[in-house]
N, CA, C and O atoms as a printed pandas DataFrame, in Angstrom:
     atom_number atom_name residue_name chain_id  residue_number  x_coord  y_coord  z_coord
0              1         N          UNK        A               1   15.768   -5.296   15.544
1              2        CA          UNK        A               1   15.470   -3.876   15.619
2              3         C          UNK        A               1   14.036   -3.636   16.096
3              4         O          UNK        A               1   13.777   -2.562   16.639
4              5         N          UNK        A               2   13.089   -4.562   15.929
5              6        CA          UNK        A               2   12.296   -4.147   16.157
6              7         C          UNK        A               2   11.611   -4.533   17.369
7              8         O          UNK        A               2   10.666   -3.897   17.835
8              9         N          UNK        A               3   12.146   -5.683   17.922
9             10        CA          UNK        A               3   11.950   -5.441   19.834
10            11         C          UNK        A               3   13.067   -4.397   20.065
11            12         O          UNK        A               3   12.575   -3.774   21.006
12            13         N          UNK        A               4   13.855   -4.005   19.894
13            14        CA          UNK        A               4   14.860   -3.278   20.287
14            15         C          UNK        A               4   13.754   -1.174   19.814
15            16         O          UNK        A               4   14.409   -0.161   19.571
16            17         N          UNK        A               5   12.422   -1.189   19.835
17            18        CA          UNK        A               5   11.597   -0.290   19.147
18            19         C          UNK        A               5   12.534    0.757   18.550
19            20         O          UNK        A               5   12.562    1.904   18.997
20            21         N          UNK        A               6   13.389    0.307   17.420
21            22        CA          UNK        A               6   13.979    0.804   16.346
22            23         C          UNK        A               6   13.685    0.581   15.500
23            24         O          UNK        A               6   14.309   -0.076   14.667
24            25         N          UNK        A               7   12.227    1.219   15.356
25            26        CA          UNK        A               7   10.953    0.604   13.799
26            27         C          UNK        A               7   11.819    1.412   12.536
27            28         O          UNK        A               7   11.966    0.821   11.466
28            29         N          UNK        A               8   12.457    2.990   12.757
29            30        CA          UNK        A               8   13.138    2.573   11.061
30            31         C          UNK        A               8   13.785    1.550   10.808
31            32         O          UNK        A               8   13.364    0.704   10.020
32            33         N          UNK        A               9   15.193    1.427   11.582
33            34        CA          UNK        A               9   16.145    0.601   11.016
34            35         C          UNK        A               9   15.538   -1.207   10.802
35            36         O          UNK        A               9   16.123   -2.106   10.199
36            37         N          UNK        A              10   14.275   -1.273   11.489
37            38        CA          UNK        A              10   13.485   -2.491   10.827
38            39         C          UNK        A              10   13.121   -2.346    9.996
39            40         O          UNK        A              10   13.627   -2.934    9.040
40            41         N          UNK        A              11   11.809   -1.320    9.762
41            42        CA          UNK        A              11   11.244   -1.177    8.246
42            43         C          UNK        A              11   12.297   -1.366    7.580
43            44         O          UNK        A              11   12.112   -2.507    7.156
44            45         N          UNK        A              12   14.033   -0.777    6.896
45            46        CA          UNK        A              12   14.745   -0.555    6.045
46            47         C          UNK        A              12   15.778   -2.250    5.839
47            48         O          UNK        A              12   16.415   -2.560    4.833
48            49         N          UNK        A              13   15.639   -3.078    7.123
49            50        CA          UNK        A              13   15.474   -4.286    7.470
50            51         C          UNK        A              13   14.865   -5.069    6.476
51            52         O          UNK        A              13   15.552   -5.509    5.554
52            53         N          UNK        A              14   13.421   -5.343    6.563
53            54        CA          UNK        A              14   12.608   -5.847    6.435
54            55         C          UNK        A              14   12.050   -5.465    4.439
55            56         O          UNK        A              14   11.400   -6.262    3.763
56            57         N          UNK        A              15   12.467   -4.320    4.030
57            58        CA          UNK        A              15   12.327   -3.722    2.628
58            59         C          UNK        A              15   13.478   -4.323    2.324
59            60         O          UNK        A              15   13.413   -4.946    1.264
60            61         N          UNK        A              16   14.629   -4.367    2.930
61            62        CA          UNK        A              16   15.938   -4.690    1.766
62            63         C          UNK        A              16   15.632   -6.190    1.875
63            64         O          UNK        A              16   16.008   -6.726    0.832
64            65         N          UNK        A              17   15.107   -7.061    2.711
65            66        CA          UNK        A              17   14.944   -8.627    2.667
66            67         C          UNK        A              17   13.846   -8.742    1.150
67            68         O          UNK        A              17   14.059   -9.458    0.172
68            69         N          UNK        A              18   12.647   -7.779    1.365
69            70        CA          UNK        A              18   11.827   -7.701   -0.013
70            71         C          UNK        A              18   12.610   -7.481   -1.164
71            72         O          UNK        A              18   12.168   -7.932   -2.221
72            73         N          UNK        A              19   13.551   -6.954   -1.171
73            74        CA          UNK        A              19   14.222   -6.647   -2.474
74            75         C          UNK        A              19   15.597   -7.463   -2.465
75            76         O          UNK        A              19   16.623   -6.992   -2.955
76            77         N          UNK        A              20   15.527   -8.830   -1.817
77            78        CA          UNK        A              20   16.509   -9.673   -2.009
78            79         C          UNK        A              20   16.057  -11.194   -2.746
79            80         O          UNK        A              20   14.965  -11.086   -3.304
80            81         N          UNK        A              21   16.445  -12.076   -2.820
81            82        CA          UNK        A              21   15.919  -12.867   -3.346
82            83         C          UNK        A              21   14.622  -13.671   -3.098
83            84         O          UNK        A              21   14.046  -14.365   -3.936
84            85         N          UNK        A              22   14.303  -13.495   -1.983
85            86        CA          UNK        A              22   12.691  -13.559   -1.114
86            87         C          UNK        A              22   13.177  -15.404   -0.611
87            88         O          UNK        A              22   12.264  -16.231   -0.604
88            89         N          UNK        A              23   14.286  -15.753   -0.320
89            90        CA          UNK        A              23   14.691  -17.536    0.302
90            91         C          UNK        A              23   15.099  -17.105    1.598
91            92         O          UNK        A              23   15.741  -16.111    1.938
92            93         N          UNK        A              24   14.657  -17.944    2.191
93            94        CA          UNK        A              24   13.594  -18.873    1.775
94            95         C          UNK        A              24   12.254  -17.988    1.395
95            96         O          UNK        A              24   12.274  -16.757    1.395
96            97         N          UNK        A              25   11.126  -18.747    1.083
97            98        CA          UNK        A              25   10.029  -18.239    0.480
98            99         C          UNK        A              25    9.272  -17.916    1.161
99           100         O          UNK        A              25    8.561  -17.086    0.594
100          101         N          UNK        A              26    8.875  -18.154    2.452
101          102        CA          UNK        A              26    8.315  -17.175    3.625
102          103         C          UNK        A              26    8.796  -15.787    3.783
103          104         O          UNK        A              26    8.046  -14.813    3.841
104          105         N          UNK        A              27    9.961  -15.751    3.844
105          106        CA          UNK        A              27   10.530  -14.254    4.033
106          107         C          UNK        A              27    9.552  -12.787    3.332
107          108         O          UNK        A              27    9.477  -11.654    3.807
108          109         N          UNK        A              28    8.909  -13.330    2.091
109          110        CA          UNK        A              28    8.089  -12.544    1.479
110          111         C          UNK        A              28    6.832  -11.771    2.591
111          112         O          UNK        A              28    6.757  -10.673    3.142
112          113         N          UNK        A              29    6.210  -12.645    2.562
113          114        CA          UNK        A              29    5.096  -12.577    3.454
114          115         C          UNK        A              29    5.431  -12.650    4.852
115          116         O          UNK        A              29    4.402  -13.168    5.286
116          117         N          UNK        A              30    6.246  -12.463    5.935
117          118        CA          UNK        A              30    6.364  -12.072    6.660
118          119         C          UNK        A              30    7.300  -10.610    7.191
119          120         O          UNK        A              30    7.104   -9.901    8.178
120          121         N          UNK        A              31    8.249  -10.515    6.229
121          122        CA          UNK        A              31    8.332   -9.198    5.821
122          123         C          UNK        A              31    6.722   -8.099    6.090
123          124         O          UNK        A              31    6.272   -7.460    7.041
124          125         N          UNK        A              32    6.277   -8.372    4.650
125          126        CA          UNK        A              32    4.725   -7.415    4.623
126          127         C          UNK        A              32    4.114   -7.239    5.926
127          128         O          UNK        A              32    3.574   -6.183    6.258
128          129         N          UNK        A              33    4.199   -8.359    6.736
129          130        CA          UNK        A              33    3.453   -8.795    8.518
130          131         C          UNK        A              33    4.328   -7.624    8.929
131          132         O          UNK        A              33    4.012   -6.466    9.203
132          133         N          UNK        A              34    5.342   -8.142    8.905
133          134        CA          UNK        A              34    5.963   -7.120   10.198
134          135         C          UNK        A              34    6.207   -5.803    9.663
135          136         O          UNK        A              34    6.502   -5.068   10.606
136          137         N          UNK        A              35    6.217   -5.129    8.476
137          138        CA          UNK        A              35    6.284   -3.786    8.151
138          139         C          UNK        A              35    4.856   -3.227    8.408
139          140         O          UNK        A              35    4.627   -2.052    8.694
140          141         N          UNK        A              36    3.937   -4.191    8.276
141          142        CA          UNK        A              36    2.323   -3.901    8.352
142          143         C          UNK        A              36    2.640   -3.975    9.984
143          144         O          UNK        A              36    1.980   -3.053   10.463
144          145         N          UNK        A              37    3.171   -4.482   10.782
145          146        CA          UNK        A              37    2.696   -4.133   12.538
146          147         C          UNK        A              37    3.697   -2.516   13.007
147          148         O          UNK        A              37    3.485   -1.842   14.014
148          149         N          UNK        A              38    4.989   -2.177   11.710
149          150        CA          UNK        A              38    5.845   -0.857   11.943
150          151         C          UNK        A              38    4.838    0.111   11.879
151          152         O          UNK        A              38    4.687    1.046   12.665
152          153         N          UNK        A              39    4.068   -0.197   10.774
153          154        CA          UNK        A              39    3.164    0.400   10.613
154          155         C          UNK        A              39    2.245    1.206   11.181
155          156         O          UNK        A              39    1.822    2.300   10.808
156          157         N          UNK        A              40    1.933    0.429   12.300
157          158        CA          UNK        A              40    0.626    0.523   12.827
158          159         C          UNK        A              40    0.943    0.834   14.392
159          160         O          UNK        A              40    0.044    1.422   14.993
160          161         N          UNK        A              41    1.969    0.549   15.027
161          162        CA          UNK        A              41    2.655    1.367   16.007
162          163         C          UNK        A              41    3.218    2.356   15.781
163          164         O          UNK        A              41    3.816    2.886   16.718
164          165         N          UNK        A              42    3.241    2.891   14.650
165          166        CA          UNK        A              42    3.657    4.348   14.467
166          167         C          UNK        A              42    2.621    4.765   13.825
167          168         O          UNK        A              42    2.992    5.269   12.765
168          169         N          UNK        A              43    1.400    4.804   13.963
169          170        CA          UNK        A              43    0.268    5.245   13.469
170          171         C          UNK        A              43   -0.592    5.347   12.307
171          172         O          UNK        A              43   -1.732    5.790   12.167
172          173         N          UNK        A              44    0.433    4.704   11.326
173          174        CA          UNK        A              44    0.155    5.001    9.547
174          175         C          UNK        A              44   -1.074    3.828    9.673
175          176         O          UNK        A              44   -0.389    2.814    9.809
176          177         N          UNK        A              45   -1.865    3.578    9.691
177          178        CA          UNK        A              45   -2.990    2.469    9.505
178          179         C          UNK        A              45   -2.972    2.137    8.289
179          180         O          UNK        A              45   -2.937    0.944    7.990
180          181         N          UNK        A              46   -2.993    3.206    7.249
181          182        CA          UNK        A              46   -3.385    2.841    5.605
182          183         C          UNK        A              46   -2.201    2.318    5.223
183          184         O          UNK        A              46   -2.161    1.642    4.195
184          185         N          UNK        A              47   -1.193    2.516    5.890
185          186        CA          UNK        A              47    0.264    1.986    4.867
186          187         C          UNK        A              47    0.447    0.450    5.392
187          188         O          UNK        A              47    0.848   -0.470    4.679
188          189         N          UNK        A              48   -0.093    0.285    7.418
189          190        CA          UNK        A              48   -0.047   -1.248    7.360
190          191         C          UNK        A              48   -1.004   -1.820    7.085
191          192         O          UNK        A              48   -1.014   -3.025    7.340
192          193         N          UNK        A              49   -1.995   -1.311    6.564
193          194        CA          UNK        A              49   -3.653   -2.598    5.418
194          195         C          UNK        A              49   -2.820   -2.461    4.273
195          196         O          UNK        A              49   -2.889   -3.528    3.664
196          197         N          UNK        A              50   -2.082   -1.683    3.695
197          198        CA          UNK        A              50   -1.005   -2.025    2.330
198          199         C          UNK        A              50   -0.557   -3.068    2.387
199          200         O          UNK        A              50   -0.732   -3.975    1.573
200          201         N          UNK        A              51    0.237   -3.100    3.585
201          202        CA          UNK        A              51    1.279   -4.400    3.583
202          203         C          UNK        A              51    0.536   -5.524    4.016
203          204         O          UNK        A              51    1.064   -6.524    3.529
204          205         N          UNK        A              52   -0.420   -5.813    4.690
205          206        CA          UNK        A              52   -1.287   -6.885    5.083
206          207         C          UNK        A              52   -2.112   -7.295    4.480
207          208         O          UNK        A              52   -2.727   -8.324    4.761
208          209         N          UNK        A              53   -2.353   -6.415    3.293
209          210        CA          UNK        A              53   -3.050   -7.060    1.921
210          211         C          UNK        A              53   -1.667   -7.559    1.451
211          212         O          UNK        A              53   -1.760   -8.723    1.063
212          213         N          UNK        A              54   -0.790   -7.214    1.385
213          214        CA          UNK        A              54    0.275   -7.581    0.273
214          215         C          UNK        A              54    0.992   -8.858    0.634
215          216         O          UNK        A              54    1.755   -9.428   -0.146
216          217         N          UNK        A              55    0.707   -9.289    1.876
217          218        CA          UNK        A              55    1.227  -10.805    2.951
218          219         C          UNK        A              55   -0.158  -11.504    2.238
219          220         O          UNK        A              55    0.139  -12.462    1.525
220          221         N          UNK        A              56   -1.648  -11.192    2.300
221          222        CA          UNK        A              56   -2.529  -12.024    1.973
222          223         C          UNK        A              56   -2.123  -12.487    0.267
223          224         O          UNK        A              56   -2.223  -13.628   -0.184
224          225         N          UNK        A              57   -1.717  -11.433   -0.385
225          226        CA          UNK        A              57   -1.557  -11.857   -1.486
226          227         C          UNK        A              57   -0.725  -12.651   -2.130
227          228         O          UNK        A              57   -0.639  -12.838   -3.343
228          229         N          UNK        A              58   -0.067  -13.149   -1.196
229          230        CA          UNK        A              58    1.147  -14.150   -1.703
230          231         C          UNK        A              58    0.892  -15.115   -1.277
231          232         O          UNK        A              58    1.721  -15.973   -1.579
232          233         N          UNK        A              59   -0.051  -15.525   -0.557
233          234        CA          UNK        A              59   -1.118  -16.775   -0.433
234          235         C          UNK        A              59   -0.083  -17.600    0.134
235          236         O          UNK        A              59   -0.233  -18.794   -0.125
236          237         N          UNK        A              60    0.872  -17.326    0.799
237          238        CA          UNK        A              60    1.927  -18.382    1.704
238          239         C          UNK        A              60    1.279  -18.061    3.366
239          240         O          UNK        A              60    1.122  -16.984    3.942
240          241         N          UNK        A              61    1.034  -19.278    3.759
241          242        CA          UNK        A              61    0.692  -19.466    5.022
242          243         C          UNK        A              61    1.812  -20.358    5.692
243          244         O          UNK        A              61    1.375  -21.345    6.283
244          245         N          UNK        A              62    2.754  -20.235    5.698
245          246        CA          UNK        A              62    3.753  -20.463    6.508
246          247         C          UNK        A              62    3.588  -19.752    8.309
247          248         O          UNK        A              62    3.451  -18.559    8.577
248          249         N          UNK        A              63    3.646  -20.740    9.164
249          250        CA          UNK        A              63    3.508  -20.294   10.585
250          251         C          UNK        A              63    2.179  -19.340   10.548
251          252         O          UNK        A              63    2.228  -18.254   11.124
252          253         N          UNK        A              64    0.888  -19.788    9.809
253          254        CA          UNK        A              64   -0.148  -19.402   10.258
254          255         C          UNK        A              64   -0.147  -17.835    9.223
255          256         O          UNK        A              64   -1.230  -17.260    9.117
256          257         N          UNK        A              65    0.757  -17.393    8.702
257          258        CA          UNK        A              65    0.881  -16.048    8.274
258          259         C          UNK        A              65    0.037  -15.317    7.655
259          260         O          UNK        A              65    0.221  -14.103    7.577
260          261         N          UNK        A              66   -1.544  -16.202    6.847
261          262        CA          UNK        A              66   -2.845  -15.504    6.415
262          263         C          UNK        A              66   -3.009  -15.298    7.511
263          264         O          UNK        A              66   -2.525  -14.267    7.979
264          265         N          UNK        A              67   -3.559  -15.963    8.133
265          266        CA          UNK        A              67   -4.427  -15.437    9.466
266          267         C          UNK        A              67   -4.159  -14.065   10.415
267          268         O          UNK        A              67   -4.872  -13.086   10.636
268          269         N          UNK        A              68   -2.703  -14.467   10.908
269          270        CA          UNK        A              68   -2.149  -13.145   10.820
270          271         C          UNK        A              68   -2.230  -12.038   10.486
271          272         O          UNK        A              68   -2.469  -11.160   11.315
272          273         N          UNK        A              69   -1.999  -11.690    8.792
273          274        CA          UNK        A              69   -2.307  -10.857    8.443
274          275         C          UNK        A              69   -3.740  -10.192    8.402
275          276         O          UNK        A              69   -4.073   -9.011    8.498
276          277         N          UNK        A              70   -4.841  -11.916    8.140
277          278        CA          UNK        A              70   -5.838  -11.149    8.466
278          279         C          UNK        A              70   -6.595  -10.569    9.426
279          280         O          UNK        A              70   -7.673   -9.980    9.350
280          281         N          UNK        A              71   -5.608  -10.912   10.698
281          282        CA          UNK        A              71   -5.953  -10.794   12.157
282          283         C          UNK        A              71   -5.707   -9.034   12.314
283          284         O          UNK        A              71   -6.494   -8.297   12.909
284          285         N          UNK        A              72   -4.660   -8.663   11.754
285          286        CA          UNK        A              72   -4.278   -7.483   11.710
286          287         C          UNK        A              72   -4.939   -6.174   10.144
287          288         O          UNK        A              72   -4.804   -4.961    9.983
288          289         N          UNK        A              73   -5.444   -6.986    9.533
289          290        CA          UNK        A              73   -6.263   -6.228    8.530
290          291         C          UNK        A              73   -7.881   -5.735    9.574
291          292         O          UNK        A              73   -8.481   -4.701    9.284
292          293         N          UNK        A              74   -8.287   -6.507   10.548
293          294        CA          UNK        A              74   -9.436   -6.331   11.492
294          295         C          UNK        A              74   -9.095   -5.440   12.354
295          296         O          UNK        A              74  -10.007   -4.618   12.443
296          297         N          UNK        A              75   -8.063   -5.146   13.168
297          298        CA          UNK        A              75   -7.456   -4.777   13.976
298          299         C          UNK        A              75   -6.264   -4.205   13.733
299          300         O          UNK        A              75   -5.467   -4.601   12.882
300          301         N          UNK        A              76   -6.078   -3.062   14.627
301          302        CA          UNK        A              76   -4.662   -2.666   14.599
302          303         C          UNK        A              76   -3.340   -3.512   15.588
303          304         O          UNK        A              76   -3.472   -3.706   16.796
304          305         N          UNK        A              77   -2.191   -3.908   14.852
305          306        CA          UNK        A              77   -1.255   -4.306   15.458
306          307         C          UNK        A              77   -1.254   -3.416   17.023
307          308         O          UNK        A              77   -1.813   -2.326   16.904
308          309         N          UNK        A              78   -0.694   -3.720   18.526
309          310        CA          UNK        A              78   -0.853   -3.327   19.354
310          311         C          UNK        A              78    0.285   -3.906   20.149
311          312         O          UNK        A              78    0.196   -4.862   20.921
312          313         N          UNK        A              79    1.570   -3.081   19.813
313          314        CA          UNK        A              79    2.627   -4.026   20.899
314          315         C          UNK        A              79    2.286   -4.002   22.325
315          316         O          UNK        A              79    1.985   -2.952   22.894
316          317         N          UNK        A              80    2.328   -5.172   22.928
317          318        CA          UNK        A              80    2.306   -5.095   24.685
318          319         C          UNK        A              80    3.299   -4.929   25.095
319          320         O          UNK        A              80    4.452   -5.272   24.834
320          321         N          UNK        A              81    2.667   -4.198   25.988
321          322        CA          UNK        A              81    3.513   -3.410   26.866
322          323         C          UNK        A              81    4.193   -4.310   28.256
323          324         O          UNK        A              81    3.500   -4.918   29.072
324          325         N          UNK        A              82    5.765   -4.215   28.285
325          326        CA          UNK        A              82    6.460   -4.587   28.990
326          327         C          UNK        A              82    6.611   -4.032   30.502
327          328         O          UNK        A              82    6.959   -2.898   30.831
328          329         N          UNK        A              83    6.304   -4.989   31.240
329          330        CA          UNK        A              83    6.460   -4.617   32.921
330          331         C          UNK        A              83    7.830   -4.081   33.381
331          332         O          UNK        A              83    8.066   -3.716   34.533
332          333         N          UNK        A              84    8.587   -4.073   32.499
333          334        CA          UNK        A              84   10.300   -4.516   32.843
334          335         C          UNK        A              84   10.343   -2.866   33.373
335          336         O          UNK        A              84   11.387   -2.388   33.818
């Protein structure tokens, strides 16, 4: 959904994976990543530093995923833009 830029039906995606059993155990913290980048292409800034504190706080760095988040706590997420 969310290359497909159908950021609700991701956010609602990405919240029901949070409110599932979180297995594997990355799913947690990359969830928060990618609701923190819905975030931030639809303009809410304060709601994606919510979720990008909330990826730092689960202290799983799976595929780099602090950094990440803290790449995007500095900066706003910024999808590129497709030539197609």
């Amino acid at each position: 959904f969310l290359l497909q830029n159908n950021y609700q039906s991701a956010a609602n995606e990405f919240r029901e994976s949070l409110n599932g059993d979180l297995n594997p155990k990355w799913t947690e913290v990359w969830a928060h990543i990618n609701l923190g980048k819905i975030f931030d292409i639809t303009g809410q800034r304060d709601r994606a530093v919510n979720e990008y504190n909330h990826a730092i706080r689960t202290r799983d760095n799976t595929e780099g995923a602090q950094q990440e988040a803290a790449k995007y706590l500095k900066q706003p997420y910024e999808r590129k833009r497709s030539n197609v």
